[in-house]
C-alpha positions as CSV (number, residue, x, y, z in Angstrom):
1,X,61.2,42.3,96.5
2,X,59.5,40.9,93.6
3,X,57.3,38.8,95.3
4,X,56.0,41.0,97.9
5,X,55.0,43.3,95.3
6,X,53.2,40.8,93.5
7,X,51.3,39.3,96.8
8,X,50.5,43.0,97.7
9,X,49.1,43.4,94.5
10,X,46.8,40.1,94.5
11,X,45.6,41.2,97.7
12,X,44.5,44.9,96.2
13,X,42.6,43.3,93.2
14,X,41.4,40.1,95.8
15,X,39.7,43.3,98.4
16,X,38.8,45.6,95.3
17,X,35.3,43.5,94.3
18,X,33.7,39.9,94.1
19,X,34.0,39.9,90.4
20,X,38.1,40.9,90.8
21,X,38.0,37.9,93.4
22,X,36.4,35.6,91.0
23,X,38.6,36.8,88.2
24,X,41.8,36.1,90.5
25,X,40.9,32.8,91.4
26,X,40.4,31.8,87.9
27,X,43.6,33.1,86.7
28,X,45.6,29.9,86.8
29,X,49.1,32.3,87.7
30,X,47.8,33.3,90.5
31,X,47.6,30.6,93.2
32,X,51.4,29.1,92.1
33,X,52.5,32.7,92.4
34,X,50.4,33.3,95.9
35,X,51.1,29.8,96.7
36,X,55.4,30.4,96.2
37,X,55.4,33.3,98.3
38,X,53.8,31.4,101.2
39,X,56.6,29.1,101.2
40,X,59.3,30.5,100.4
41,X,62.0,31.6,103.0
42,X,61.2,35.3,103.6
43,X,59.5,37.4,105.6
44,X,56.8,36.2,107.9
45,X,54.1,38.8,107.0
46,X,54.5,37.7,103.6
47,X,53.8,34.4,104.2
48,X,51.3,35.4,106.6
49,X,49.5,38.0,103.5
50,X,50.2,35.1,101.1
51,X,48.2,32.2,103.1
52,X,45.7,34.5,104.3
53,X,45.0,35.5,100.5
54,X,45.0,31.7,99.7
55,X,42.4,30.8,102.2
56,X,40.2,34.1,101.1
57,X,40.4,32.3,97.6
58,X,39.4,28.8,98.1
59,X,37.2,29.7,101.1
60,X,35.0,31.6,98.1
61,X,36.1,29.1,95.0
62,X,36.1,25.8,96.7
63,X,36.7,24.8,92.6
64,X,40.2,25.7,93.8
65,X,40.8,22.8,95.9
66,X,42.0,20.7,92.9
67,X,44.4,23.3,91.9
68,X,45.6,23.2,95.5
69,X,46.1,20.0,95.9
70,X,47.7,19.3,92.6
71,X,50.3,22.3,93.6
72,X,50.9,19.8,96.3
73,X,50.0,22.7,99.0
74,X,49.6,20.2,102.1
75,X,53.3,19.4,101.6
76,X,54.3,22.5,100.8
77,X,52.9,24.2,103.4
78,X,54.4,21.2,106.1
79,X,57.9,21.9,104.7
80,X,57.3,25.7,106.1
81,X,55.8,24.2,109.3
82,X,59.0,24.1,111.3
83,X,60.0,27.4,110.6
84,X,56.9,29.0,112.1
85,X,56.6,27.3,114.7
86,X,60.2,28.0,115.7
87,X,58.5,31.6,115.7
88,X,56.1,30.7,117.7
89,X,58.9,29.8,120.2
90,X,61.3,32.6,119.8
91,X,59.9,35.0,122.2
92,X,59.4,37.9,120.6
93,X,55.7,38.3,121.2
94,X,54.7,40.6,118.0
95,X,56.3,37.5,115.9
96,X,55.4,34.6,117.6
97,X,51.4,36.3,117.3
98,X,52.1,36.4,113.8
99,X,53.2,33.3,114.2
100,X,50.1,31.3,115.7
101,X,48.0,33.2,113.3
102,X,50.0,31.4,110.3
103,X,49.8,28.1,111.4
104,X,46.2,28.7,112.5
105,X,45.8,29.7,108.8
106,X,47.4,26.5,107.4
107,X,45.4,24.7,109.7
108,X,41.9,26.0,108.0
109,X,43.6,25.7,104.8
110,X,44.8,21.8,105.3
111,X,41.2,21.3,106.9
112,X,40.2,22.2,103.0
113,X,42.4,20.1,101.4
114,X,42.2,16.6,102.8
């Protein structure tokens, strides 16, 4: 949908340069859209793209971390929590490594943001 296209997107101009990374990061669209297709009910390798685009951001922008936390991100992302791990648990072994990957991801981004 919608969203996916616009994560997908993000991620192009994120890889493409620095400067485009830069740019992104000081758009301020771009983490509430990033950060509402990480936690919205959807696909997992959305959510997986969007966090993983998230963490590329604030890991190079760490004047991000305000914008994350006023977005409320730790909360956010521990509403979606449950879901993945249930993932994690389902037995299906390509998901559930998806799945350890994301919460591994919201773990380095929470480690950020507290």
């Amino acid at each position: 949908g919608v969203r996916v296209a616009c994560v997908e997107v993000v991620i192009a101009a994120a890889v493409s340069s620095r400067g485009a990374k830069m740019h992104l990061a000081a758009s301020p669209r771009v983490v509430p859209v990033v950060l509402a297709a990480a936690t919205a009910p959807g696909p997992l390798s959305l959510t997986a793209a969007a966090l993983h685009l998230l963490w590329v951001l604030v890991y190079d922008n760490q004047r991000l971390v305000p914008v994350l936390k006023q977005a409320e991100t730790t909360a956010r992302l521990a509403e979606v929590r449950p879901r993945i791990l249930d993932l994690v648990e389902s037995g299906n072994d390509d998901e559930a490594a998806l799945a350890e990957e994301v919460v591994a991801t919201m773990a380095r981004l929470n480690t950020f943001l507290q």
